[in-house]
N, C-alpha and C positions, 0 to 999 in steps of 0.2 A: 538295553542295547539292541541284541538282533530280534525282540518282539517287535520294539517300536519302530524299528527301522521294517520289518515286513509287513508292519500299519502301514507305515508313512507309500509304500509301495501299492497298497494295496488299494487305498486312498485316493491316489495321487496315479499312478502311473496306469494301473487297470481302469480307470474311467477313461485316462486318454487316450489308452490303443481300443476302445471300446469307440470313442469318440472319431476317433481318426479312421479309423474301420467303416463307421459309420457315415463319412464324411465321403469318402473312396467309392462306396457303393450308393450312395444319392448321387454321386456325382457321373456314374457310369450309367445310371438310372437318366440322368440326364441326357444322357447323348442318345440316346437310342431316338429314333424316327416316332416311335408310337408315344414318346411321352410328348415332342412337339405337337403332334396331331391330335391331341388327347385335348386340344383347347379347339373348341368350335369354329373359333373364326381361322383355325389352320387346316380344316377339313378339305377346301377345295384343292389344297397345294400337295396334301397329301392323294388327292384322289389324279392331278397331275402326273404323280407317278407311275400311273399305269396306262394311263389314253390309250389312243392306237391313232395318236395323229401325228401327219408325217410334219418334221421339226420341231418337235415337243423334245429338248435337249434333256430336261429331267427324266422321262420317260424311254428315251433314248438309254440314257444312262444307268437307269433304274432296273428296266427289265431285261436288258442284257448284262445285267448282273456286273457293270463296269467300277458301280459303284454297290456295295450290298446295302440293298434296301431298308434291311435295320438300321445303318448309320446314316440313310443317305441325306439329311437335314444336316447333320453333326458336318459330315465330311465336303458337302458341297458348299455350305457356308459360313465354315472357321479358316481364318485365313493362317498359313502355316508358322509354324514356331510357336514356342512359350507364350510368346504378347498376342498372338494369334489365339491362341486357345484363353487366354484372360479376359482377352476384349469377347468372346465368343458366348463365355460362361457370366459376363457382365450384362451382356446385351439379353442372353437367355432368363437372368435375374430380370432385369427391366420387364421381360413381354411377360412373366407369369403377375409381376405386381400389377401390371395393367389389367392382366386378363381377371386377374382375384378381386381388384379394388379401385378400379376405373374402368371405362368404357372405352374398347379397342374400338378402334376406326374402322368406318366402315370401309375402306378400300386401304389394305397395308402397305406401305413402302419400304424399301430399304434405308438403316438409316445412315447410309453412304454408297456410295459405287460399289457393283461388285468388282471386286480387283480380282485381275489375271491371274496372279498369284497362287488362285484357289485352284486354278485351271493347271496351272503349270505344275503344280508340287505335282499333278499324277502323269500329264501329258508333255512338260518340257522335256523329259530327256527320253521320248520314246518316236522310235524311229519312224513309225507313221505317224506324227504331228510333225519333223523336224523334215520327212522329207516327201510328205503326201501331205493333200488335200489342195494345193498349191499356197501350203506355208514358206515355201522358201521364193516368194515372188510378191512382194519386189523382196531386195535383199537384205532391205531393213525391217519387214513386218515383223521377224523374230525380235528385233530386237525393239522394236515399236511397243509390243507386245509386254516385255518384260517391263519396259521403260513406263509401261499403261498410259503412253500416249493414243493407245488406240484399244478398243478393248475386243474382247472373244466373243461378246455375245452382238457386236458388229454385223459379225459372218452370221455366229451362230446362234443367234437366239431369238423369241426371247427362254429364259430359263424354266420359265411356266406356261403349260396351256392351262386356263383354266377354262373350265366348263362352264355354260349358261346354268 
């Protein structure tokens, strides 16, 4: 009775929280900036983050500490919510199969729009985007914005300098 049942435990339930433990802390390993940049052909994006050229929006962001540097891959392009972070950790899956066992391209792209989205979760509800920069002119840009009839790196971007 209670031997086989603190087998059956021991078994069973100590491998999974061993497993899921495990799963938690790759997955946090994941996000971090250094392990994007950790694959060669993301070297120049990472080295983006620091220029010193004026409308370099990543660098913008980056060294004034808007967004912290350690996340700043994670946070700047996972689009917000659960399906946000799915499609994030999907797409993250895809670039490492490529990078281990196919040949990345030589020039990367997005593999869709960046959407506003990403922009807004940090910048929609903060009172110099809503009522500085001349975001409230016309008086549908905000809602253009949301709508990603129009997008943020319009104004502002592009998202990368990259270096020769």
């Amino acid at each position: 009775g209670v031997v086989r049942a603190f087998s059956v435990v021991a078994m069973v339930a100590l491998p999974g929280l061993w497993l899921l433990g495990m799963l938690v802390y790759a997955d946090s390993e994941m996000t971090k900036t250094r392990f994007c940049l950790s694959c060669h052909e993301m070297h120049p994006y990472g080295t983006s983050l620091e220029v010193d050229a004026e409308g370099s929006l990543a660098a913008s962001h980056s060294r004034t500490i808007r967004v912290d540097p350690a996340w700043a891959c994670s946070t700047c392009h996972t689009n917000p919510g659960f399906r946000g972070y799915v499609d994030a950790k999907l797409r993250g899956l895809h670039d490492v199969r490529v990078h281990y066992f196919a040949k990345a391209p030589d020039e990367l792209e997005l593999v869709a729009p960046y959407r506003n989205a990403v922009c807004l979760k940090c910048h929609g509800k903060a009172k110099n985007f809503l009522e500085g920069y001349g975001h409230q002119y016309p008086e549908t840009l905000i809602d253009d914005l949301k709508a990603e009839e129009m997008s943020c790196l319009d104004c502002h971007g592009p998202g990368h300098i990259l270096e020769d």
